[in-house]
C-alpha positions as CSV (number, residue, x, y, z in Angstrom):
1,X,-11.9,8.9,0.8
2,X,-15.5,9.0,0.8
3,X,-15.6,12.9,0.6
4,X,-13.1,12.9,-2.7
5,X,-14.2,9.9,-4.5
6,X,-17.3,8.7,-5.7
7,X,-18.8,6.2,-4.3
8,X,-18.5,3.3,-7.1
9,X,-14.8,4.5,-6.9
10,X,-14.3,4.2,-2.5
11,X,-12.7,1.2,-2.7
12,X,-11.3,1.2,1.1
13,X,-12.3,-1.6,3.5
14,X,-14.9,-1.1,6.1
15,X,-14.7,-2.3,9.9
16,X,-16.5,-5.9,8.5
17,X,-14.2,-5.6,5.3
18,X,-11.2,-5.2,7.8
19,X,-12.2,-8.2,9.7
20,X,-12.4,-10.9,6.6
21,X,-10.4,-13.6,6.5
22,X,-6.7,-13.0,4.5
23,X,-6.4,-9.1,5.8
24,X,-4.4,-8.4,8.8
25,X,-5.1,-4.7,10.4
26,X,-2.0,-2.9,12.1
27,X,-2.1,0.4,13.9
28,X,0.2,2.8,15.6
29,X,-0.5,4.6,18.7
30,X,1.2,6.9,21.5
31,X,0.1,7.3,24.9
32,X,-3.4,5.5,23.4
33,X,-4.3,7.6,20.3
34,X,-4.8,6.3,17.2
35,X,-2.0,8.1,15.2
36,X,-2.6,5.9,12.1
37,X,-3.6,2.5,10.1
38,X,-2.9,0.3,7.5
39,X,-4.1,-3.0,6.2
40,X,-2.4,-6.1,4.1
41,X,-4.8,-7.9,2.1
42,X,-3.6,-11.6,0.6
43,X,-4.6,-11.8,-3.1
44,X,-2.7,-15.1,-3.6
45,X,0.4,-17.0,-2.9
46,X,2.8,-14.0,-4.1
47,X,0.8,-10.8,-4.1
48,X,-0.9,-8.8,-1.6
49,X,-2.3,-5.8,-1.6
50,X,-2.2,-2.7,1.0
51,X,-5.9,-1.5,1.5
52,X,-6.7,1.4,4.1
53,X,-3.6,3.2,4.7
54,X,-4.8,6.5,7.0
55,X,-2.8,8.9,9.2
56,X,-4.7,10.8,11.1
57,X,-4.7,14.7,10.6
58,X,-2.5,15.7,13.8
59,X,0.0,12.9,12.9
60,X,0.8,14.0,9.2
61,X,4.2,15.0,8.5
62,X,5.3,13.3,11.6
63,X,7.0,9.8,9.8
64,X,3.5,7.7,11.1
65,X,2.4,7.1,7.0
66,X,6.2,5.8,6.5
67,X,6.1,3.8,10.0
68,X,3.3,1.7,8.6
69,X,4.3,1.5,5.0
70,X,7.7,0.2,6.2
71,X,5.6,-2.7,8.5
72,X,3.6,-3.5,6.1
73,X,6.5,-3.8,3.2
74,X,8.1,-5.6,6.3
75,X,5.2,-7.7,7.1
76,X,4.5,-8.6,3.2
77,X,8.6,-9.6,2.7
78,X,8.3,-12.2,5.8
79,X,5.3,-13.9,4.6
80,X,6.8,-14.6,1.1
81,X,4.9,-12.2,-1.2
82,X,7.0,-11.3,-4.0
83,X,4.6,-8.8,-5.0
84,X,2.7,-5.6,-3.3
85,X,0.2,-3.5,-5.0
86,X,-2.1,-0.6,-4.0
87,X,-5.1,1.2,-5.5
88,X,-5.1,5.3,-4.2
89,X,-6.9,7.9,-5.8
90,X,-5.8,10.5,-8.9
91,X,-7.0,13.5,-7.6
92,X,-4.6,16.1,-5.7
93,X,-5.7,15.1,-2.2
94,X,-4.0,11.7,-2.5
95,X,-0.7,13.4,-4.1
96,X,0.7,13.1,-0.8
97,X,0.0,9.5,-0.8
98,X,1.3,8.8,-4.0
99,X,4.8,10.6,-3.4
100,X,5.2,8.5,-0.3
101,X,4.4,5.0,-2.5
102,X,7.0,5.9,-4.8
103,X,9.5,7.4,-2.5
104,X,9.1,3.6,-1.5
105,X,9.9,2.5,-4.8
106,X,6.0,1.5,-6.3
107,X,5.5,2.1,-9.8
108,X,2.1,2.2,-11.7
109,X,0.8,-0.5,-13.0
110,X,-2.4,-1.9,-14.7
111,X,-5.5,-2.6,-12.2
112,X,-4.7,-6.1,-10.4
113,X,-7.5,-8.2,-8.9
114,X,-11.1,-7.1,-9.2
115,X,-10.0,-3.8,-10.3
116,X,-10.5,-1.9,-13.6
117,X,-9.6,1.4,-14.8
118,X,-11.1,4.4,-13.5
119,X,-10.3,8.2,-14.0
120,X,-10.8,8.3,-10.4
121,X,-7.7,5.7,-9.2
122,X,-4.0,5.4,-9.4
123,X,-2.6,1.8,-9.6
124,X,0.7,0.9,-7.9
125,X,3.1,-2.0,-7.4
126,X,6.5,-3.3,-5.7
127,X,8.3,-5.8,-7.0
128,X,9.3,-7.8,-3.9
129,X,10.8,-11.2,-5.8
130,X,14.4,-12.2,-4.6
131,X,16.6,-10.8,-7.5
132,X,19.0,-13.4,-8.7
133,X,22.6,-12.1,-7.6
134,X,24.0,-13.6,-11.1
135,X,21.6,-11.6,-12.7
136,X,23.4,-8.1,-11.6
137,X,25.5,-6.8,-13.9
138,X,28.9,-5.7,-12.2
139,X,30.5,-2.6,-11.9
140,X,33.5,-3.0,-14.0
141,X,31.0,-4.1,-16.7
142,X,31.5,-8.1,-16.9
């Protein structure tokens, strides 16, 4: 991130970032390498935020990105949140990134927490709030 964004604009988590209270760090491995990472970050009672997705280089294309997003979607759904957002980047290197968030079903939003509009980030949400069945419109239209 740090050699496509400036640095008022890197807004991932460091090691001491990664170790603050509210942010639980998952990783996946085989046979002991670190094939890729991801972080949930608690905002507040019903929103949380994923900070420091990665996949490294000789795992890309390989499901790893979609492994985590999935545990962390997972992860968010068990502990109530009925919302997850993410900040990525706008340039082309994080296209790949952005396909997989909406393949997931985020959606741009406005900035959320400290955040504020830059040229230089993409904002991004799931709505994760239990839908109210009665709400549903049926399929023969009543």
């Amino acid at each position: 991130m740090r050699d496509t964004s400036p640095p008022e604009d890197v807004h991932a988590l460091d090691v001491s970032g990664l170790r603050e209270e509210g942010v639980s760090f998952f990783s996946v491995r085989a046979d002991g390498e670190l094939l890729g990472v991801g972080a949930l970050k608690h905002l507040d009672p019903i929103h949380a935020e994923l900070k420091s997705m990665h996949t490294a280089p000789a795992a890309r294309r390989k499901g790893v990105a979609r492994a985590i997003l999935d545990h962390l979607i997972g992860t968010a759904l068990a502990r109530g949140y009925e919302r997850l957002s993410i900040e990525t980047g706008s340039m082309e290197a994080f296209a790949p990134a952005r396909a997989l968030y909406a393949s997931a079903g985020f959606e741009p939003c406005d900035p959320f927490g400290d955040y504020v509009h830059s040229p230089y980030s993409v904002f991004m949400t799931l709505d994760l709030a239990p839908k109210d069945p009665r709400a549903t419109p049926s399929r023969n239209g009543s």
